[in-house]
Backbone as CSV, one residue per row, in Angstrom:
resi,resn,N_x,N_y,N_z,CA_x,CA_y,CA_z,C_x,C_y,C_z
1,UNK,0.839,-1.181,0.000,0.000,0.000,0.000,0.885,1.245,0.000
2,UNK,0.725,2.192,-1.132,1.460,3.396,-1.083,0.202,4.471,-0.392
3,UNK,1.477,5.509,0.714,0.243,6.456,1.481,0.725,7.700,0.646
4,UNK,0.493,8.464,0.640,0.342,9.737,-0.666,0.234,11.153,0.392
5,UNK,0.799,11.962,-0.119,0.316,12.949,0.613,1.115,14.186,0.468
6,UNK,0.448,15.530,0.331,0.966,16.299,-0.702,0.386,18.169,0.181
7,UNK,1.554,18.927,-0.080,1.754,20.617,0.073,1.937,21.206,-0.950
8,UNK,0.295,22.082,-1.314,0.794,23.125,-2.640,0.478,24.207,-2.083
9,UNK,1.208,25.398,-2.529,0.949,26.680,-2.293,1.416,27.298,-3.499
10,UNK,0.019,28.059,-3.811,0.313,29.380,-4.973,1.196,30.487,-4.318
11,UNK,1.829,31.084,-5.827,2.593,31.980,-5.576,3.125,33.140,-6.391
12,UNK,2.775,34.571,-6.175,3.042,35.053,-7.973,4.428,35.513,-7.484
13,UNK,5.337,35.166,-8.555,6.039,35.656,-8.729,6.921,36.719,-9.934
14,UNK,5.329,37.626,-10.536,5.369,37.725,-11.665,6.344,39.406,-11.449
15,UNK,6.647,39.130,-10.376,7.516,41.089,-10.575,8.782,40.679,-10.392
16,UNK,9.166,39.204,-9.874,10.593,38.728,-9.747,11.359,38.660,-11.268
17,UNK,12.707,39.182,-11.221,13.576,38.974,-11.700,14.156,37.465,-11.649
18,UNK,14.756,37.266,-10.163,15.409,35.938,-9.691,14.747,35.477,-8.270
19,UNK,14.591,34.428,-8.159,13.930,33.552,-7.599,14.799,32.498,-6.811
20,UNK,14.493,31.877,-5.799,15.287,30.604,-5.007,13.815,30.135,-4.172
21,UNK,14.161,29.011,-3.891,13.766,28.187,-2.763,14.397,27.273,-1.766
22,UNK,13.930,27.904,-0.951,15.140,26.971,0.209,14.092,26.259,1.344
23,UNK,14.778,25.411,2.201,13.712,24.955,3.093,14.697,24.106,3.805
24,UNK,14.427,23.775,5.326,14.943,22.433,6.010,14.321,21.307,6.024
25,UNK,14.793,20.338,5.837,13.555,19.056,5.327,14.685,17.599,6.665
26,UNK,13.862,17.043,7.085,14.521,15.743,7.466,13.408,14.716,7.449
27,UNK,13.511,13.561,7.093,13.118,12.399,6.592,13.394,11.357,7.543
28,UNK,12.760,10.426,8.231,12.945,9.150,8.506,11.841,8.182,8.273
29,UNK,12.542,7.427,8.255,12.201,5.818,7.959,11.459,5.266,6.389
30,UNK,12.540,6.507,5.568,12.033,6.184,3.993,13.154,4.773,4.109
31,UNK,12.169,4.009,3.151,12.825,2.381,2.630,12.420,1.957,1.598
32,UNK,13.004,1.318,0.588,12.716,0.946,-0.560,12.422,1.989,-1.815
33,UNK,10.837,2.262,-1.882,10.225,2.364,-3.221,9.998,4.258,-2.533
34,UNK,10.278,4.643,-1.142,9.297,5.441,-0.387,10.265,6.676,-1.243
35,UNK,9.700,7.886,-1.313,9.852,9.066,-2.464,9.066,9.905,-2.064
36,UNK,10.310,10.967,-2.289,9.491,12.620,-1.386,10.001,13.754,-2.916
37,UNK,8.929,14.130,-3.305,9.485,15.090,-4.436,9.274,16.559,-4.451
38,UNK,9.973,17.749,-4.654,9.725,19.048,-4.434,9.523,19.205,-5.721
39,UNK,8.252,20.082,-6.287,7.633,20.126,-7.630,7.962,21.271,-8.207
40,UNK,7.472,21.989,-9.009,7.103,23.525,-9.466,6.262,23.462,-10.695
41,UNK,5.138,24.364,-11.022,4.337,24.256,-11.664,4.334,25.646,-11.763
42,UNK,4.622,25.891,-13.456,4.761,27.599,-13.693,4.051,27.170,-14.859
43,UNK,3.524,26.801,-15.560,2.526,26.875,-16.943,1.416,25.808,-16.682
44,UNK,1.095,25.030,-15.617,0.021,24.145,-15.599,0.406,23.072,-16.047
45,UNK,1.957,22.800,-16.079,2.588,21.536,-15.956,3.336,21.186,-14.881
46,UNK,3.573,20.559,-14.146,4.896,20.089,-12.905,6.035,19.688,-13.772
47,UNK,7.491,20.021,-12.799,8.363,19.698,-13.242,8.669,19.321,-11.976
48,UNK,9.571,18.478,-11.828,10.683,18.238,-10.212,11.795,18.614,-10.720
49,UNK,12.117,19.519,-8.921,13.163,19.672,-8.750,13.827,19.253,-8.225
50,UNK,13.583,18.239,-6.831,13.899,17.688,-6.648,13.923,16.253,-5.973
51,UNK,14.383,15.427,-5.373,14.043,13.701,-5.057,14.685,13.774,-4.156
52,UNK,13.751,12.871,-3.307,14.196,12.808,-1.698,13.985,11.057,-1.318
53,UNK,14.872,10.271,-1.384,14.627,8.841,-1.333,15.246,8.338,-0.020
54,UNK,15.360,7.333,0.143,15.650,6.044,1.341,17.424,6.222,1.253
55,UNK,17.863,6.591,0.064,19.441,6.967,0.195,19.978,8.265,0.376
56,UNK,18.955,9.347,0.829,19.116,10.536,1.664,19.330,11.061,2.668
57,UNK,18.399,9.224,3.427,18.527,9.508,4.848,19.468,9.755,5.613
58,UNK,19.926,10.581,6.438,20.592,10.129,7.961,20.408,10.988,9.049
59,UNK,18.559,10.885,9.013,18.271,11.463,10.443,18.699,12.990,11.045
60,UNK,19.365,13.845,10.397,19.592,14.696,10.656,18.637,15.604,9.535
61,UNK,18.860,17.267,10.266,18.229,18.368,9.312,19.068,18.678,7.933
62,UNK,18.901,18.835,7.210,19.346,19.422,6.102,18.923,20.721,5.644
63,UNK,19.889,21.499,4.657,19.050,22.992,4.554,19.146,22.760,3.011
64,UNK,17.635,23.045,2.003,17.882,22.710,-0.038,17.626,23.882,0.029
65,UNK,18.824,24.661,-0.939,18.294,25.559,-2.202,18.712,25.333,-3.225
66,UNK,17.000,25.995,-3.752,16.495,25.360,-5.396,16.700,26.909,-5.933
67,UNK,17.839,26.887,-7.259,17.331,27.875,-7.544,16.145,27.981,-9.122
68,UNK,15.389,28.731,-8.591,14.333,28.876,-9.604,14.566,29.796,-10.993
69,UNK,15.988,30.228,-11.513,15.517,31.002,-12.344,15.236,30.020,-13.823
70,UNK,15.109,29.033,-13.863,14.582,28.488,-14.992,13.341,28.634,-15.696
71,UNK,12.802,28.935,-14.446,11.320,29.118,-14.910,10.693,30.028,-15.500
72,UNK,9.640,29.969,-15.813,8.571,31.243,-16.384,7.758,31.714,-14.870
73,UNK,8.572,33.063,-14.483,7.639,33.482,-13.560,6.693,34.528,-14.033
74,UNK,5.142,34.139,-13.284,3.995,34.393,-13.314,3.455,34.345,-12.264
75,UNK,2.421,35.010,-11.897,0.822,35.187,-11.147,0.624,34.063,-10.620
76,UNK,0.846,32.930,-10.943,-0.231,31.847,-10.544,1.153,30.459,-11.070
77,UNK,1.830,30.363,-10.067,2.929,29.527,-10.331,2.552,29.152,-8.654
78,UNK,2.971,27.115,-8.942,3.036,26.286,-7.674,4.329,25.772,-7.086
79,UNK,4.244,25.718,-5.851,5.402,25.082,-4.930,4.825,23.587,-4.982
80,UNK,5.206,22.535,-4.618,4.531,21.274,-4.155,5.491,20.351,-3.780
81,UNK,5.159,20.156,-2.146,6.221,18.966,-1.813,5.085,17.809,-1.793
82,UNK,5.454,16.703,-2.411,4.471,15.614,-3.058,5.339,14.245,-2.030
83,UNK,4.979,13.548,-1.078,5.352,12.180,-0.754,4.713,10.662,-0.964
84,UNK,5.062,9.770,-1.719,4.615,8.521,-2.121,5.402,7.537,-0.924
85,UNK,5.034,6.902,-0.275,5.544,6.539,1.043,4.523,5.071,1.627
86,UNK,5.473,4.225,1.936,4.782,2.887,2.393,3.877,3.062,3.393
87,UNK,4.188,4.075,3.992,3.234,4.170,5.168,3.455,3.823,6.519
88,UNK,4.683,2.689,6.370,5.118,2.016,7.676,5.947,2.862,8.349
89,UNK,5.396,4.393,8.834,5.696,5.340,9.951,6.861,6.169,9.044
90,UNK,6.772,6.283,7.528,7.549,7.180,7.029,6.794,8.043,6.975
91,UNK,7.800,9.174,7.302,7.394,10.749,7.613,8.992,11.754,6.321
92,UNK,8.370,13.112,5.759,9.427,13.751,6.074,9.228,15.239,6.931
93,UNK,10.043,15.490,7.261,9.266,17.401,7.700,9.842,17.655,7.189
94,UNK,9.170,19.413,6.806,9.327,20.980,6.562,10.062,21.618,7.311
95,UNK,10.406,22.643,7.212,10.315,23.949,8.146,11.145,25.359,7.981
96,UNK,10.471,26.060,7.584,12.141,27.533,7.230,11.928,27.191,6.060
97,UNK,10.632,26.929,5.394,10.404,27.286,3.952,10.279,28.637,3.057
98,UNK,11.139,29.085,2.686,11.454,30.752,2.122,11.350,30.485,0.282
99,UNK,10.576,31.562,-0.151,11.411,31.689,-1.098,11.374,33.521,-1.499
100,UNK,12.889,33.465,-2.004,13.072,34.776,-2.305,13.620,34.919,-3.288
């Protein structure tokens, strides 16, 4: 059984020049197949930026920055941290999610 479970937040970033995303994320008890993905959706498609798997782990905090200037910034552009996860007490957290 995969458990699913997913953070979107709109965001315009249509007066930005340059863009980042950063955040502290720590993960335990990903195993196997379990997958944590940070998204972006600037035209009503997702892209990942990035993958968070079972060979990431080691229990400690980490700090990601993404930088965003690839994108098409606009009005109505998404963040999305997306997790596909066995369920058997895998978790990841957030926290000190910025973007500037």
């Amino acid at each position: 059984m995969i458990s699913r479970g997913d953070m979107e937040r709109r965001i315009d970033l249509s007066a930005a020049m340059t863009a980042s995303l950063s955040f502290d994320w720590k993960a335990a008890s990903l195993e196997g197949s379990d997958v944590f993905y940070v998204e972006i959706d600037d035209d009503g498609g997702g892209s990942n930026l990035q993958t968070i798997d079972a060979a990431d782990i080691n229990s400690a905090w980490a700090r990601e920055t993404i930088d965003l200037s690839g994108f098409a910034f606009g009005a109505d552009m998404k963040i999305r941290f997306n997790g596909e996860m066995s369920g058997n007490g895998d978790f990841v957290y957030l926290d000190n999610i910025v973007i500037e």
